[in-house]
PDB file of N, CA, C and O in Angstrom:
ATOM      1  N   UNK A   1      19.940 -37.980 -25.413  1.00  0.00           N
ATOM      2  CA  UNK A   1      20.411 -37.839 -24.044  1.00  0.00           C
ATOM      3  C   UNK A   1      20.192 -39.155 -23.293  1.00  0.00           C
ATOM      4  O   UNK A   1      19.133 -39.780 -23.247  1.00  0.00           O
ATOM      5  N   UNK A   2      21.126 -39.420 -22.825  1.00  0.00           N
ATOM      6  CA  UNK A   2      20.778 -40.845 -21.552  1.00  0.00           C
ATOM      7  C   UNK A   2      19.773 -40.378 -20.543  1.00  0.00           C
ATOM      8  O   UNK A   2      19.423 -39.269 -20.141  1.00  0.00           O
ATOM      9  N   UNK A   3      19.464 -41.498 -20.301  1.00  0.00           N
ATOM     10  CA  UNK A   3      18.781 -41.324 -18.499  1.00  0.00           C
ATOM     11  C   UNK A   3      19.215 -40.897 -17.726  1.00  0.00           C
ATOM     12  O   UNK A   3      18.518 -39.960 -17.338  1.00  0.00           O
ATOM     13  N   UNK A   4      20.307 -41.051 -17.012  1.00  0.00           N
ATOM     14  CA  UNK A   4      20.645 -40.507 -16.627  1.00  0.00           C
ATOM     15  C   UNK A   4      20.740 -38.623 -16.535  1.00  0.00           C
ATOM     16  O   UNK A   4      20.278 -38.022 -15.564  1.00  0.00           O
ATOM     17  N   UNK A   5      21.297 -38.026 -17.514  1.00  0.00           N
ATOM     18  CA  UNK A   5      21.331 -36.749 -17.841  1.00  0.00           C
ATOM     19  C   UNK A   5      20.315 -36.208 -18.110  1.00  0.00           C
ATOM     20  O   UNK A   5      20.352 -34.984 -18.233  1.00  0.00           O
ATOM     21  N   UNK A   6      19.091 -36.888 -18.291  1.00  0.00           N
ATOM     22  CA  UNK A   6      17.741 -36.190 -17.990  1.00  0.00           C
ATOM     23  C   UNK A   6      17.213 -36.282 -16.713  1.00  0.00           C
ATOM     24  O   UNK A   6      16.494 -35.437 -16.181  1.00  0.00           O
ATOM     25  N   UNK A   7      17.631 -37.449 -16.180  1.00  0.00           N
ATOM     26  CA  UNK A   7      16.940 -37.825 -14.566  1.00  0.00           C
ATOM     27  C   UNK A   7      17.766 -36.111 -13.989  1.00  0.00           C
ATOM     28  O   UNK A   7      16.963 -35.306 -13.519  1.00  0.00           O
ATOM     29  N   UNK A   8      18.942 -35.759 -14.038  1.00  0.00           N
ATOM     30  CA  UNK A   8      19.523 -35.118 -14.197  1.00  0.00           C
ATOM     31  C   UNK A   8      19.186 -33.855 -13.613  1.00  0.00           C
ATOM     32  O   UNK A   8      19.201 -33.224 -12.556  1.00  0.00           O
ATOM     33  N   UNK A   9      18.772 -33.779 -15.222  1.00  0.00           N
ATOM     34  CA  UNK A   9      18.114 -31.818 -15.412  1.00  0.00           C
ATOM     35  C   UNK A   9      16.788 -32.252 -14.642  1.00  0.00           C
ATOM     36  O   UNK A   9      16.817 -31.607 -13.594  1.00  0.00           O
ATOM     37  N   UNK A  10      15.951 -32.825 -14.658  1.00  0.00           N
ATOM     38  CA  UNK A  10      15.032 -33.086 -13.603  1.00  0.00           C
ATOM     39  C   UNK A  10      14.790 -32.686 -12.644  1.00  0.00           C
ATOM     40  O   UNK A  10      13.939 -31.879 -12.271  1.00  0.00           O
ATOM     41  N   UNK A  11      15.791 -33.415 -11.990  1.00  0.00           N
ATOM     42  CA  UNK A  11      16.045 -32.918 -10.430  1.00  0.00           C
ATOM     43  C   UNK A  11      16.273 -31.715 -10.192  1.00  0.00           C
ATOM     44  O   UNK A  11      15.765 -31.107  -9.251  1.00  0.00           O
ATOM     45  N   UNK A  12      17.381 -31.035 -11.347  1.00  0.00           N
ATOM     46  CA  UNK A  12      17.887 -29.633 -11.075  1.00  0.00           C
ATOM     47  C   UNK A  12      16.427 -28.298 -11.434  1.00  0.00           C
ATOM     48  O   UNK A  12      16.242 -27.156 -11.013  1.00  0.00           O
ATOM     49  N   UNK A  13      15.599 -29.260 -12.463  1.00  0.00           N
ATOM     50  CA  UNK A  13      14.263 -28.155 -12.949  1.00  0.00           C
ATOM     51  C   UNK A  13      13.481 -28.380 -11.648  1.00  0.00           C
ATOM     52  O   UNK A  13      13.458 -27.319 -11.022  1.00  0.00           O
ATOM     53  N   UNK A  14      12.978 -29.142 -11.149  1.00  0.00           N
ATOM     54  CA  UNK A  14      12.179 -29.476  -9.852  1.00  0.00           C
ATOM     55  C   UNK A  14      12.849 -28.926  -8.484  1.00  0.00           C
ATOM     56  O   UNK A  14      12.227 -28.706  -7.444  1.00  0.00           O
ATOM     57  N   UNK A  15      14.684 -28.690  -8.752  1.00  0.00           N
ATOM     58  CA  UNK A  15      15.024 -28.201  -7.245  1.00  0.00           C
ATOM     59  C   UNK A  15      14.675 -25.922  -7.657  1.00  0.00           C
ATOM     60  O   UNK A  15      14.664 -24.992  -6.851  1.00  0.00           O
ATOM     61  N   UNK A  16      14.470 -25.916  -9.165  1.00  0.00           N
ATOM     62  CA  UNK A  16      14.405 -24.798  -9.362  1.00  0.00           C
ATOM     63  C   UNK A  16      13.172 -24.110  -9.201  1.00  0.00           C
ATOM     64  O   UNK A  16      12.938 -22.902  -9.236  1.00  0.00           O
ATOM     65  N   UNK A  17      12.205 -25.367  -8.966  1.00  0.00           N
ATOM     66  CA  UNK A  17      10.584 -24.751  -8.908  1.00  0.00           C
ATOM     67  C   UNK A  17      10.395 -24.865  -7.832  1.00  0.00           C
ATOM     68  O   UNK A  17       9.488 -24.166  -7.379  1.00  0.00           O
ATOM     69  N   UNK A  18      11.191 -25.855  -6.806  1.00  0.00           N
ATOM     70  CA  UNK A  18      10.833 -25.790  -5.397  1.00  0.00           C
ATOM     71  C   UNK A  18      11.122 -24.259  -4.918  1.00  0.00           C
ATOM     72  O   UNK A  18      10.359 -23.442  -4.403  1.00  0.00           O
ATOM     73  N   UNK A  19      12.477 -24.165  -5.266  1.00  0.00           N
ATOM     74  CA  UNK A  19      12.784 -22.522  -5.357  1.00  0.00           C
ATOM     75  C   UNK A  19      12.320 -21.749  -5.414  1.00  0.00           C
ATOM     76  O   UNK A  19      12.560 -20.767  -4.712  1.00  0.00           O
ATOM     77  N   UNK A  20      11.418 -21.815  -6.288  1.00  0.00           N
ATOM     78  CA  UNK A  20      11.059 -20.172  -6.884  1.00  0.00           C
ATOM     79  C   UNK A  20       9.653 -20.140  -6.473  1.00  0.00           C
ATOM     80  O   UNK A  20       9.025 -19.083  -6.400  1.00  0.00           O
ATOM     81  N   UNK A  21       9.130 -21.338  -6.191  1.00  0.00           N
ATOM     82  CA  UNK A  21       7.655 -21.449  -5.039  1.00  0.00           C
ATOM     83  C   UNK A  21       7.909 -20.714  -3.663  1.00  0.00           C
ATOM     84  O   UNK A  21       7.248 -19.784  -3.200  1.00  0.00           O
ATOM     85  N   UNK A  22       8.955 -21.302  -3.142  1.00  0.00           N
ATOM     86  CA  UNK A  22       9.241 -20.664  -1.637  1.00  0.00           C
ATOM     87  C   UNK A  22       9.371 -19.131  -1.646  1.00  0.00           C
ATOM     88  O   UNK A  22       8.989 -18.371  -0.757  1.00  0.00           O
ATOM     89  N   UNK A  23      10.128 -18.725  -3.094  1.00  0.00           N
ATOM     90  CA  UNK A  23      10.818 -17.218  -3.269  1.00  0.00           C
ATOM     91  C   UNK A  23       9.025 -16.332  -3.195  1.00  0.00           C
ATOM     92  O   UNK A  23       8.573 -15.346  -2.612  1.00  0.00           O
ATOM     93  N   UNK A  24       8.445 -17.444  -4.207  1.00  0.00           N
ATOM     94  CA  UNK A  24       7.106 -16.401  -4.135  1.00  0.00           C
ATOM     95  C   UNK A  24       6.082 -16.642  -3.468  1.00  0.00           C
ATOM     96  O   UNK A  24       5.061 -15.969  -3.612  1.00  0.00           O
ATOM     97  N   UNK A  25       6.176 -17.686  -2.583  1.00  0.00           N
ATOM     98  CA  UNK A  25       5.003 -17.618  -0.984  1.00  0.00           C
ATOM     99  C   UNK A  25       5.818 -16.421  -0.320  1.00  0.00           C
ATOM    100  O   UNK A  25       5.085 -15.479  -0.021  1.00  0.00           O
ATOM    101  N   UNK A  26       7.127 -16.247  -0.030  1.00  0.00           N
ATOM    102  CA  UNK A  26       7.947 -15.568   1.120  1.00  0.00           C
ATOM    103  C   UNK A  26       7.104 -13.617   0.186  1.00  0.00           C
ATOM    104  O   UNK A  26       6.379 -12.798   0.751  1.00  0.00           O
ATOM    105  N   UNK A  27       7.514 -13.583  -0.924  1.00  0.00           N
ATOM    106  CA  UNK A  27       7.329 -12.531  -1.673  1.00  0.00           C
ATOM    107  C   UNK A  27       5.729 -12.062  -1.445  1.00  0.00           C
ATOM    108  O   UNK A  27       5.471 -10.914  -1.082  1.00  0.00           O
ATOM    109  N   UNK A  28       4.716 -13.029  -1.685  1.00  0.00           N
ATOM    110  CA  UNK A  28       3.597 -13.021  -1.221  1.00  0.00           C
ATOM    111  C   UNK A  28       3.290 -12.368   0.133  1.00  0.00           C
ATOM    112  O   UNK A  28       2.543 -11.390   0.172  1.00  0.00           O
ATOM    113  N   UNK A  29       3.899 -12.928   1.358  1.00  0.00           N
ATOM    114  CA  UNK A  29       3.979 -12.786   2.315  1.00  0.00           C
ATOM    115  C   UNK A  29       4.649 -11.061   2.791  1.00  0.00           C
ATOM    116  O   UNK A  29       4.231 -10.274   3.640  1.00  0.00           O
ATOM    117  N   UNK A  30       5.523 -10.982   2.076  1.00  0.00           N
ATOM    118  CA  UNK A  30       5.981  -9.465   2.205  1.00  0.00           C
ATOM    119  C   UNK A  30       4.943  -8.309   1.435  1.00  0.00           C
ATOM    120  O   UNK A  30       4.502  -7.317   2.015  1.00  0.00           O
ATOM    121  N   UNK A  31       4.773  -8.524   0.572  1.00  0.00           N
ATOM    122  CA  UNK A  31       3.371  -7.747  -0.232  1.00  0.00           C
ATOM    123  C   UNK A  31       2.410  -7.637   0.428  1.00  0.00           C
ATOM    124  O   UNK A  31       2.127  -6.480   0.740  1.00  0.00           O
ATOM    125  N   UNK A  32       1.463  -8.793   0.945  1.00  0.00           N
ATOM    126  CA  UNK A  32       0.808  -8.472   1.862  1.00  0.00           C
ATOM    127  C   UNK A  32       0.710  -7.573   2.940  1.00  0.00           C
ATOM    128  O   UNK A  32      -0.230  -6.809   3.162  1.00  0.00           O
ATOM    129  N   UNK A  33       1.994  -7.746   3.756  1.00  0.00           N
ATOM    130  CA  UNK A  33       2.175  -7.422   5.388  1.00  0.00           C
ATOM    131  C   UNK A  33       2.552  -5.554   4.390  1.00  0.00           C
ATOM    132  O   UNK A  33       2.250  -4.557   5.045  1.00  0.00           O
ATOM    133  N   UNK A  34       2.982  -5.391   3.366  1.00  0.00           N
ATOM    134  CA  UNK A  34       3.010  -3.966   2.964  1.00  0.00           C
ATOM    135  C   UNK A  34       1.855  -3.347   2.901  1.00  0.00           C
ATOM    136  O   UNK A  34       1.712  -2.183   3.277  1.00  0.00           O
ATOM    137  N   UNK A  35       0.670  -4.262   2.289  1.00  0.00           N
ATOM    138  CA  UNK A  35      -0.246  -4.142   1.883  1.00  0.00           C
ATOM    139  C   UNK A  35      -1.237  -3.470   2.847  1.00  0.00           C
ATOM    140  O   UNK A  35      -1.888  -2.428   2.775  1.00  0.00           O
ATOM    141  N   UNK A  36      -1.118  -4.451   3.791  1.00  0.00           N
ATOM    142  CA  UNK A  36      -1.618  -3.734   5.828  1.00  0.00           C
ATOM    143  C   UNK A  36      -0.826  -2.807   6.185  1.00  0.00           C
ATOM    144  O   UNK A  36      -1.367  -2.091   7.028  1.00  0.00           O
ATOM    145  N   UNK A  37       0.118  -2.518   5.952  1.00  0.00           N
ATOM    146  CA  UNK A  37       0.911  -1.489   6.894  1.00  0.00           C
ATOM    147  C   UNK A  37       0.484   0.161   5.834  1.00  0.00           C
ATOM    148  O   UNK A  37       0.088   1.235   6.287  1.00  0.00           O
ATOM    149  N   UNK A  38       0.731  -0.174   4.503  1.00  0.00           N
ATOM    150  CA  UNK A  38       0.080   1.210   3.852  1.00  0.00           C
ATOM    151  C   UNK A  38      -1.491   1.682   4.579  1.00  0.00           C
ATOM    152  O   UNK A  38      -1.694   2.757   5.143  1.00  0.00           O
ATOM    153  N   UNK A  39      -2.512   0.554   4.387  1.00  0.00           N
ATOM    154  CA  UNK A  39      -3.735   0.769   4.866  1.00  0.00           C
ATOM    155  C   UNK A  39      -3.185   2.038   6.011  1.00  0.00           C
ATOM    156  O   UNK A  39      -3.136   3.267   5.980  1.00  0.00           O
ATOM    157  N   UNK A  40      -2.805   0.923   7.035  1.00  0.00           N
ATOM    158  CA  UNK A  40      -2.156   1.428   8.443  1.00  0.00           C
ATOM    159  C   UNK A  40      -2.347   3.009   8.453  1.00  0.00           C
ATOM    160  O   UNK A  40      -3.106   3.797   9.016  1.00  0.00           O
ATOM    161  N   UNK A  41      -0.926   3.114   7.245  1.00  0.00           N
ATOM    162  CA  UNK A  41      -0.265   4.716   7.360  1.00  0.00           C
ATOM    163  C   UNK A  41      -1.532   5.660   6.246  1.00  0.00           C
ATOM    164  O   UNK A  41      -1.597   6.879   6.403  1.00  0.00           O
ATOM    165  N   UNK A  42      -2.240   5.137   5.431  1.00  0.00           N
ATOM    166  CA  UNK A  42      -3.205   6.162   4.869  1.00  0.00           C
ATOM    167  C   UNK A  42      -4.402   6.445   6.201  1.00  0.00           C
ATOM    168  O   UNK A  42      -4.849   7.587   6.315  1.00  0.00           O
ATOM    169  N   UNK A  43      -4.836   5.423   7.101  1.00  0.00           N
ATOM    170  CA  UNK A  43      -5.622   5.709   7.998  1.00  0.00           C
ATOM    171  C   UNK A  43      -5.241   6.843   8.927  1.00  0.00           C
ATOM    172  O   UNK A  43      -5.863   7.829   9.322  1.00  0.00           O
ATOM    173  N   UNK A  44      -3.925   6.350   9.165  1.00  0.00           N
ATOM    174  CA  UNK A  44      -3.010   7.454  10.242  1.00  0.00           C
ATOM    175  C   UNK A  44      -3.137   9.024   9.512  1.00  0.00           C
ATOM    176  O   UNK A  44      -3.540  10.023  10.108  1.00  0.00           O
ATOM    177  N   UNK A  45      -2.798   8.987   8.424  1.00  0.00           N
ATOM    178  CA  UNK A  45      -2.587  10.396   7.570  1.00  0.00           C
ATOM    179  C   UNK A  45      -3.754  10.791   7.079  1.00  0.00           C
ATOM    180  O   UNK A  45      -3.560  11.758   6.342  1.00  0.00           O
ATOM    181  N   UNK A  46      -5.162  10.424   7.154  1.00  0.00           N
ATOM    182  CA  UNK A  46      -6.530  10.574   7.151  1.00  0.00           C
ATOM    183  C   UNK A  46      -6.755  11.352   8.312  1.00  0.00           C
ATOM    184  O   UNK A  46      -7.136  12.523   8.312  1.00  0.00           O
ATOM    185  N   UNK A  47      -6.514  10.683   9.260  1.00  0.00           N
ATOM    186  CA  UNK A  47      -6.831  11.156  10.971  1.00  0.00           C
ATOM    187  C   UNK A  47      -5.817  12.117  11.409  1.00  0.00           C
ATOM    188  O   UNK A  47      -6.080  12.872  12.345  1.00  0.00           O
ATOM    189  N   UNK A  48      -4.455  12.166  10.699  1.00  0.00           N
ATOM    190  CA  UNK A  48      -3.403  13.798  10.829  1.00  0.00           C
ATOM    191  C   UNK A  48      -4.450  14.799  10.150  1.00  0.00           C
ATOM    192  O   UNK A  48      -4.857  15.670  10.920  1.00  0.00           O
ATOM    193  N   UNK A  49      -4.892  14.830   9.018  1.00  0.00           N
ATOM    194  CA  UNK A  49      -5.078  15.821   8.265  1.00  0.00           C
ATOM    195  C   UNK A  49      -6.236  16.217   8.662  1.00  0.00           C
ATOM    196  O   UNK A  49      -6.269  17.447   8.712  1.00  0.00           O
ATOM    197  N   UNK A  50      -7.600  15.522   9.094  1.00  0.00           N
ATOM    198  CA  UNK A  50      -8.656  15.872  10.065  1.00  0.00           C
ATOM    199  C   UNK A  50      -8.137  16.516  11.113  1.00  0.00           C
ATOM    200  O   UNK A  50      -8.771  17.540  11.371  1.00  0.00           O
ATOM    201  N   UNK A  51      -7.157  16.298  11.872  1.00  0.00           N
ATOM    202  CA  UNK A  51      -6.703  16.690  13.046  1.00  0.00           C
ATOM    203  C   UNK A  51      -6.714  18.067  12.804  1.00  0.00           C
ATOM    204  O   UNK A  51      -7.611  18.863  13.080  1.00  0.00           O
ATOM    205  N   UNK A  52      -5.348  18.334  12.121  1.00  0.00           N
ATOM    206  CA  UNK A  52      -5.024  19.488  11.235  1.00  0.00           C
ATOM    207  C   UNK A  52      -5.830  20.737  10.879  1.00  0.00           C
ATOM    208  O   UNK A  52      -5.637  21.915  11.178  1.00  0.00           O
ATOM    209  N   UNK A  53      -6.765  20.162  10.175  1.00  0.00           N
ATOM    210  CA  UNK A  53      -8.268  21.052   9.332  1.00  0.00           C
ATOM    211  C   UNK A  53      -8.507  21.704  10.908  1.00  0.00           C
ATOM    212  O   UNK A  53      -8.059  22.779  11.308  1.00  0.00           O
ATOM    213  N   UNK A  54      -9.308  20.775  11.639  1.00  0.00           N
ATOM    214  CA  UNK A  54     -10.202  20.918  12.805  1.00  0.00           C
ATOM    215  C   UNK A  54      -9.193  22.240  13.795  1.00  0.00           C
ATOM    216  O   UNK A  54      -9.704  23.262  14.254  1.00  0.00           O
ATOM    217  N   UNK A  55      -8.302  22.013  13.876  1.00  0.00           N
ATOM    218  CA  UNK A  55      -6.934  22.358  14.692  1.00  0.00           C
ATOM    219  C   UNK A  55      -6.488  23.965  14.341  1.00  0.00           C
ATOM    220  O   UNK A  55      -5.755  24.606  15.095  1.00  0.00           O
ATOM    221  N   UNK A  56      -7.064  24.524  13.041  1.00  0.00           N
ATOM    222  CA  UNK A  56      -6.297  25.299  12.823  1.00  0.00           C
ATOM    223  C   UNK A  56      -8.069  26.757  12.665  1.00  0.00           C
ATOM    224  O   UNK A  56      -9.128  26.223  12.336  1.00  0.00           O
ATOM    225  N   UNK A  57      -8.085  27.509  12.788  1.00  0.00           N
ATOM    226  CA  UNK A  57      -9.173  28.533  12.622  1.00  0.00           C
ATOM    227  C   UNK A  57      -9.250  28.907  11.223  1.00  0.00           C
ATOM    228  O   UNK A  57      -8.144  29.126  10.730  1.00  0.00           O
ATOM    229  N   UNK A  58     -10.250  29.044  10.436  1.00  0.00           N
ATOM    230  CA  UNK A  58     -10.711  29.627   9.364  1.00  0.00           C
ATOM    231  C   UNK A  58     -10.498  30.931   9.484  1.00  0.00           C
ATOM    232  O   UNK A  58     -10.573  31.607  10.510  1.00  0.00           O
ATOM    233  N   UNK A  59     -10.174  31.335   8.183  1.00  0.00           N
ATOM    234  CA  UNK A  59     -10.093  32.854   7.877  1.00  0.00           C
ATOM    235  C   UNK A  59     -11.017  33.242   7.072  1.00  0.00           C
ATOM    236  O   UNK A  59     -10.927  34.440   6.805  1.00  0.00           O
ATOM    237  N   UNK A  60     -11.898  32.682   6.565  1.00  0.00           N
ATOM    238  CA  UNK A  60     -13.322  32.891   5.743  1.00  0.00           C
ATOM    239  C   UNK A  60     -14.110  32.457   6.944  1.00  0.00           C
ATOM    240  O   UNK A  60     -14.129  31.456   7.660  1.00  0.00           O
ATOM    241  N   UNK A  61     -15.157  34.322   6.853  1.00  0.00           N
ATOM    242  CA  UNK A  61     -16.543  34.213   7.468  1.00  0.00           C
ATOM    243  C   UNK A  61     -17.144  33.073   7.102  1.00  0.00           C
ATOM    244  O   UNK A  61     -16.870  32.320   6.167  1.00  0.00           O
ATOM    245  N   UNK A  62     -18.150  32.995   8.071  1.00  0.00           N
ATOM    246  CA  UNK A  62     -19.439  32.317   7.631  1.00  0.00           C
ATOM    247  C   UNK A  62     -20.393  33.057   6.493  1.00  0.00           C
ATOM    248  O   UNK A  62     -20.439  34.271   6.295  1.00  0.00           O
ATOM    249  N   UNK A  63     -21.004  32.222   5.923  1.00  0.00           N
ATOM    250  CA  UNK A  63     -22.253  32.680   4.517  1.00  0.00           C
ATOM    251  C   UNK A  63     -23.192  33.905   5.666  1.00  0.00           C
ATOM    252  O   UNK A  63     -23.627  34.987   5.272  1.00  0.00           O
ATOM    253  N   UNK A  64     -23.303  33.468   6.847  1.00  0.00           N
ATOM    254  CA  UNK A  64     -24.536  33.990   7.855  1.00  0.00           C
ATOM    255  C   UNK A  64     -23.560  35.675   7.971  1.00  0.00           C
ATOM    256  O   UNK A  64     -24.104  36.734   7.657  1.00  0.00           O
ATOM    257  N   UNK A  65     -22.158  35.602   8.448  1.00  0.00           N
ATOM    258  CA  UNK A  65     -21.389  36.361   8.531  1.00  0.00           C
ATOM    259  C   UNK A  65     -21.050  37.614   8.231  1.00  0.00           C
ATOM    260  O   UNK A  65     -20.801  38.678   8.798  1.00  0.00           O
ATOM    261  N   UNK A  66     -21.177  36.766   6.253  1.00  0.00           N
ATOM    262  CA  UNK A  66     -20.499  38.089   5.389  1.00  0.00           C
ATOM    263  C   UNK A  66     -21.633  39.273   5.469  1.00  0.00           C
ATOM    264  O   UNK A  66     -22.774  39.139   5.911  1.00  0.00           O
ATOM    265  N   UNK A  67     -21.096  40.354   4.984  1.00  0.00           N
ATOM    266  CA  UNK A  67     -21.431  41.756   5.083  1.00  0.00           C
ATOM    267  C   UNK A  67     -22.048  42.065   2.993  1.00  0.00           C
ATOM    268  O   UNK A  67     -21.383  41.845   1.981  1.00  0.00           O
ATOM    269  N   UNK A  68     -23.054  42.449   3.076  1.00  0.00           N
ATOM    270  CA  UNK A  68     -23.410  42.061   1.576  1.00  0.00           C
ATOM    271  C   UNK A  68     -22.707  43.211   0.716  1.00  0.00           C
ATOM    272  O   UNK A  68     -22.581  44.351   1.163  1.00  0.00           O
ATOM    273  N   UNK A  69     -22.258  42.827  -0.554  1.00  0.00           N
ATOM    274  CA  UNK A  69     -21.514  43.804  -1.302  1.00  0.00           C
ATOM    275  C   UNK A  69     -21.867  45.047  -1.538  1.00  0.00           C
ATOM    276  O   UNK A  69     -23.091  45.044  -1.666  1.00  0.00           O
ATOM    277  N   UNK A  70     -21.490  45.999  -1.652  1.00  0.00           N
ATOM    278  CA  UNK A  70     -21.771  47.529  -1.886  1.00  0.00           C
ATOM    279  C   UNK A  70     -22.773  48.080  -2.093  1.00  0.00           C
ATOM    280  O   UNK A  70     -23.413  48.848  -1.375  1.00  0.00           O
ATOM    281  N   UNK A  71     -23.047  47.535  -3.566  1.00  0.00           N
ATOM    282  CA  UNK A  71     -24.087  47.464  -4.684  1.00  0.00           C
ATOM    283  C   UNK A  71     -25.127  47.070  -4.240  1.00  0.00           C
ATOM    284  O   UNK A  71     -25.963  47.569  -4.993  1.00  0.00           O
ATOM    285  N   UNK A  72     -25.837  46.272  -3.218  1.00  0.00           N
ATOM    286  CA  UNK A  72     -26.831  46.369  -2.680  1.00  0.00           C
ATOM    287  C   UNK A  72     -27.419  47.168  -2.205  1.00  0.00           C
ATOM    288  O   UNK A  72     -28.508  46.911  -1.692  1.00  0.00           O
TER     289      UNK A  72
END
């Protein structure tokens, strides 16, 4: 191959890594910000489902409650 035609592919392998650096800082950058926003929504859906529990009345006595079985 001449010099040329390697200076060439060079340029074109180096404009392909500049590339694919930017593709995966930007990619990085989106993973992350997912990464916080799940946290986000498991905290949120932690604090629904406490809500929820707390929110709604039991239908099982208390241990202090129950009435002892028959057979006693």
């Amino acid at each position: 191959m001449s010099d040329t035609a390697l200076e060439t592919r060079l340029a074109e392998l180096e404009s392909r890594l500049a590339f694919q650096e930017i593709t995966i800082e930007d990619l990085n950058r989106t993973v992350t910000a997912h990464e916080i926003e799940m946290a986000k929504m498991r905290d949120n859906m932690r604090l629904m489902v406490e809500k929820l529990k707390a929110s709604q009345p039991s239908h099982i006595a208390a241990q202090s409650e129950e009435t002892p079985p028959p057979h006693y």
